[in-house]
C-alpha positions as CSV (number, residue, x, y, z in Angstrom):
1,X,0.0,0.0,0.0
2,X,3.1,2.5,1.1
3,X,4.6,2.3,-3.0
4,X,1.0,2.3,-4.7
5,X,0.4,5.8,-2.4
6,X,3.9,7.1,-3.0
7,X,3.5,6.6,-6.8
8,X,-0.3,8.1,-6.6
9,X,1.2,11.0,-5.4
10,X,4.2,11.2,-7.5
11,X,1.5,11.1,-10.5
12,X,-0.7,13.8,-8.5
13,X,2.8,15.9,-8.6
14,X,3.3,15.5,-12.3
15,X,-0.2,16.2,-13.5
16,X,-0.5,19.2,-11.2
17,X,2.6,20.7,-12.7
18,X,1.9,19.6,-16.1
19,X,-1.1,21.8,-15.8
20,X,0.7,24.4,-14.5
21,X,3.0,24.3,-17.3
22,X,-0.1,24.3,-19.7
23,X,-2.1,27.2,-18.1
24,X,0.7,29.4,-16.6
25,X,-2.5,30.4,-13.8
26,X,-0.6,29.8,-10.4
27,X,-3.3,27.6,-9.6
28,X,-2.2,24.4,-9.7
29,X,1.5,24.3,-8.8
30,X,0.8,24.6,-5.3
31,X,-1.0,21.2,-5.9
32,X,2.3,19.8,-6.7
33,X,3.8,21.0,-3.8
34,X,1.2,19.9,-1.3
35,X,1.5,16.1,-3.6
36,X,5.3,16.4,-2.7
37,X,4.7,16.6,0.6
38,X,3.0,13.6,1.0
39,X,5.4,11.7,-1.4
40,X,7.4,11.4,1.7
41,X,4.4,10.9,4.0
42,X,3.7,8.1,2.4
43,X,7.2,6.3,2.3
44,X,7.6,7.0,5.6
45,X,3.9,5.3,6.3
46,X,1.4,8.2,7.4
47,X,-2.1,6.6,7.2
48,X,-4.4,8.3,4.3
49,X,-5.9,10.8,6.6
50,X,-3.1,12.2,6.9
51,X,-1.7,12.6,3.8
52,X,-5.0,14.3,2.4
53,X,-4.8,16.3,5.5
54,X,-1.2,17.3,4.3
55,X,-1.9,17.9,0.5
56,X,-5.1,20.2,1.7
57,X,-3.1,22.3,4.1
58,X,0.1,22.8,2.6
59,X,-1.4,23.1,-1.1
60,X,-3.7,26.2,1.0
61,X,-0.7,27.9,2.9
62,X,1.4,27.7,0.0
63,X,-0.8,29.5,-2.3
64,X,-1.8,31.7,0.6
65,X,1.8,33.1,1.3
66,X,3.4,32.2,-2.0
67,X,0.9,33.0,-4.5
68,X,1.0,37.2,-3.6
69,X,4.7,37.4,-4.2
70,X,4.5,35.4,-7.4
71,X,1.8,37.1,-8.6
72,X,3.4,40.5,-8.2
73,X,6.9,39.6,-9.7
74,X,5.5,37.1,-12.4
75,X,2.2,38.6,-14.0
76,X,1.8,38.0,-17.8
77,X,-0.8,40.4,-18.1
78,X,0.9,43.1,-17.1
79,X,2.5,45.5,-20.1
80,X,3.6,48.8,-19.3
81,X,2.6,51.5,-21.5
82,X,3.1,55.0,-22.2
83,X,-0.7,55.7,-22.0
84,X,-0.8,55.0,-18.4
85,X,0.4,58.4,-17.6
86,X,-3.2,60.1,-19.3
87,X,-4.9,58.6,-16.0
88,X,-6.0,61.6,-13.7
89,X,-5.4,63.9,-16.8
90,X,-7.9,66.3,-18.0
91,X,-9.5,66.1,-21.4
92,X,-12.0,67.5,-23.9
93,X,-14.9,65.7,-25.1
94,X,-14.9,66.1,-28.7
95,X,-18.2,63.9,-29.6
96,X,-21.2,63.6,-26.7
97,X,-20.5,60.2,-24.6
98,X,-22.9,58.2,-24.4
99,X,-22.5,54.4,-23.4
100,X,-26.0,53.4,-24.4
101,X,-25.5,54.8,-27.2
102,X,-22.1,53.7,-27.9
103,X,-20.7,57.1,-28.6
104,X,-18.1,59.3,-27.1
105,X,-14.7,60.8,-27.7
106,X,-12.3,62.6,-25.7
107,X,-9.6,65.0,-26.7
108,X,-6.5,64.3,-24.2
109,X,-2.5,64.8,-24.1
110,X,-2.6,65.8,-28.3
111,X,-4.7,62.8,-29.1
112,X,-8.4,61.4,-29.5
113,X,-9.1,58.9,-27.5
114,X,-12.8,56.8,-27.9
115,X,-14.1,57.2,-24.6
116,X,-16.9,56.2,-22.2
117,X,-18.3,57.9,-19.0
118,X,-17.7,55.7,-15.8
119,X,-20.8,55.8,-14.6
120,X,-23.3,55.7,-17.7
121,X,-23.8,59.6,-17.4
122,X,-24.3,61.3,-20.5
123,X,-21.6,64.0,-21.4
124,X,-21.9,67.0,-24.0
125,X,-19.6,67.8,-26.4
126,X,-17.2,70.8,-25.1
127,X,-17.3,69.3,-21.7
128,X,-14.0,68.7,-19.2
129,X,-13.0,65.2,-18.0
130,X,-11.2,63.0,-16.1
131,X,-9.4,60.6,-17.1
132,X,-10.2,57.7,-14.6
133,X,-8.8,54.1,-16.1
134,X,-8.7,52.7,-19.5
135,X,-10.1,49.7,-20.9
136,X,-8.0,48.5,-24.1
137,X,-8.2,51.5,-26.2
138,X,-10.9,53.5,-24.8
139,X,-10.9,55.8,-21.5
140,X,-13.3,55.7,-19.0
141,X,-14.0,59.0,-18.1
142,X,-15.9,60.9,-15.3
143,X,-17.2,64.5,-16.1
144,X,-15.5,67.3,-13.9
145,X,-17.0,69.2,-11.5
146,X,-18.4,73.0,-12.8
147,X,-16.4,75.5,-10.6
148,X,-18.3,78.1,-9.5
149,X,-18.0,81.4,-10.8
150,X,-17.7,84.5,-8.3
């Protein structure tokens, strides 16, 4: 029984990372460690109960103190851009947003931008904005509050 459990989990191991090779998620590699883990559990003879409680726990601390750090250093997704820097900047709508509508364009940093209004308002051409995040190619925008005039 000790061999067929060590080999289970040696086989748990490789299909975790395998997966983790395949999907690049950070989901699954902390399955391998956890399988690890009871790789030795099991040649040294913990009963089943143990072993699962082992995978569980260290597959869940692992991704809880690992997975952060990884995450911050390793994301894919992530791709600097230049653009970034038009976030908090003022702009000029140049065609009336409207997100039922899907319409809207904002004049910002010597370039039109399609744009949307974070919060579904409707904003008039000629109107200041804010630049609040961006979405692909098109900024989501909130309008500016009118100063009052004394």
């Amino acid at each position: 029984m000790t061999d067929m459990m060590v080999w289970f989990w040696v086989g748990v191991m490789a299909l975790a990372a395998f997966l983790e090779m395949a999907t690049m998620t950070l989901v699954s590699i902390w399955c391998a460690v956890g399988a690890l883990v009871c790789v030795f559990a099991a040649y040294f003879g913990a009963s089943l109960q143990i072993q699962l409680l082992l995978f569980v726990g260290i597959s869940i601390l692992t991704a809880a103190v690992v997975r952060p750090l990884a995450k911050k250093y390793a994301d894919p997704h992530k791709v600097p851009t230049n653009a970034d820097r038009l976030l908090g900047m003022e702009g000029l709508v140049t065609e009336t947003i409207n997100n039922g509508h899907c319409t809207g364009a904002v004049y910002v940093d010597g370039k039109t931008w399609t744009a949307r209004s974070v919060d579904g308002e409707v904003i008039p051409k000629g109107e200041l904005v804010e630049i609040e995040r961006m979405e692909s190619v098109k900024l989501i925008v909130r309008a500016k509050a009118a100063v009052p005039t004394v």
